[in-house]
C-alpha positions in Angstrom: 77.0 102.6 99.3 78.8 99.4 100.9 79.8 100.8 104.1 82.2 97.6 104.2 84.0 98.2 101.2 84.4 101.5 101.5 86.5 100.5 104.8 88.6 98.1 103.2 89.5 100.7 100.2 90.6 102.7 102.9 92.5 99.8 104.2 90.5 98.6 107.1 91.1 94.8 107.8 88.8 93.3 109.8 85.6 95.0 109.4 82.6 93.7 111.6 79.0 94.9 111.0 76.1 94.5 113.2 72.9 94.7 112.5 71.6 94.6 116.3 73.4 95.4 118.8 72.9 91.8 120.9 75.7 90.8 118.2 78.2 93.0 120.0 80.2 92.2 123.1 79.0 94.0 125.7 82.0 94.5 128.2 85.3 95.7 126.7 84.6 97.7 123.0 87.9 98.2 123.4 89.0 95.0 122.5 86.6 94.9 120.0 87.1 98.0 117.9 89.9 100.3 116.9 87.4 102.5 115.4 83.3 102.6 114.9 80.4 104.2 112.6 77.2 103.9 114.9 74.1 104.4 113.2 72.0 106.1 115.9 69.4 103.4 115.5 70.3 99.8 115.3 67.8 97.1 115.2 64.9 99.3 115.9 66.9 100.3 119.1 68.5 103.4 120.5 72.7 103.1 120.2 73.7 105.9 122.0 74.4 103.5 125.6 76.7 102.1 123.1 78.1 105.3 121.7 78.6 106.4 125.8 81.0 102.9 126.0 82.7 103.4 123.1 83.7 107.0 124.5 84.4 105.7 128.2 86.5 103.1 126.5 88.6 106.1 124.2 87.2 103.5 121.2 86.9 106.8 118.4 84.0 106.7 116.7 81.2 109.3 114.6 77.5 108.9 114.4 76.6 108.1 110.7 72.8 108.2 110.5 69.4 109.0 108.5 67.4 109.2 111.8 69.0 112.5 113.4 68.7 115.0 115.8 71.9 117.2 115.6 71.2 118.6 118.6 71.1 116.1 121.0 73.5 114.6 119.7 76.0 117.6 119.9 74.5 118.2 123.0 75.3 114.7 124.5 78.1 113.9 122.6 80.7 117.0 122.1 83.2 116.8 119.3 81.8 113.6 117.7 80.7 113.9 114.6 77.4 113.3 112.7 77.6 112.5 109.0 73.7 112.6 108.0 72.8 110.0 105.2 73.0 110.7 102.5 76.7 111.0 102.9 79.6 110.3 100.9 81.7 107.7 101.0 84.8 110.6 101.5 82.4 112.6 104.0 82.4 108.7 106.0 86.0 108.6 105.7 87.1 111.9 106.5 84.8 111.8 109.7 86.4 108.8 110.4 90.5 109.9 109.8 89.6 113.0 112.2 87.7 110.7 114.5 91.0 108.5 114.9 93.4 111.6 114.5 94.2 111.8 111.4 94.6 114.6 109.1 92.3 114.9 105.9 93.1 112.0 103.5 95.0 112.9 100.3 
């Protein structure tokens, strides 16, 4: 599935993907994101700093991820979701809608 695609069928305009997280702005997600799907492992590395900025930031976001532990992750991260791969592309978008507050997607 084209995680890209999928967001610009959903009407997404820009849509940036990073493959490591060096190719991400450190300081001010904000500015950078109006919404985010973070694989829990990015470039062989652990994303869940980032996750913790996007959060501090208000930036909503879900885990989507093949590498998971539910636990920890509920455990660290309340009320975010987790969308285990495989997934869906409407699984991915509903997580997303209720990440930004938005009701299920007709």
């Amino acid at each position: 599935m084209d995680v890209e695609q999928l967001c610009r069928d959903y009407g997404a305009g820009d849509v940036v993907i990073a493959r490591d997280l060096t190719e991400i702005e450190p300081q001010d997600v904000v500015a950078q994101f109006d919404a985010a799907i973070v694989d829990l492992m990015l470039g062989g590395a652990s994303t869940l700093d980032f996750a913790s900025r996007l959060r501090q930031q208000g930036v909503p976001f879900i885990f989507a991820s093949g590498h998971s532990d539910a636990d920890e992750i509920k455990a660290s991260f309340p009320g975010i979701r987790l969308v285990a791969k495989p997934y869906s592309g409407d699984d991915l978008v509903e997580a997303v809608a209720a990440a930004c507050g938005r009701g299920p997607l007709v």
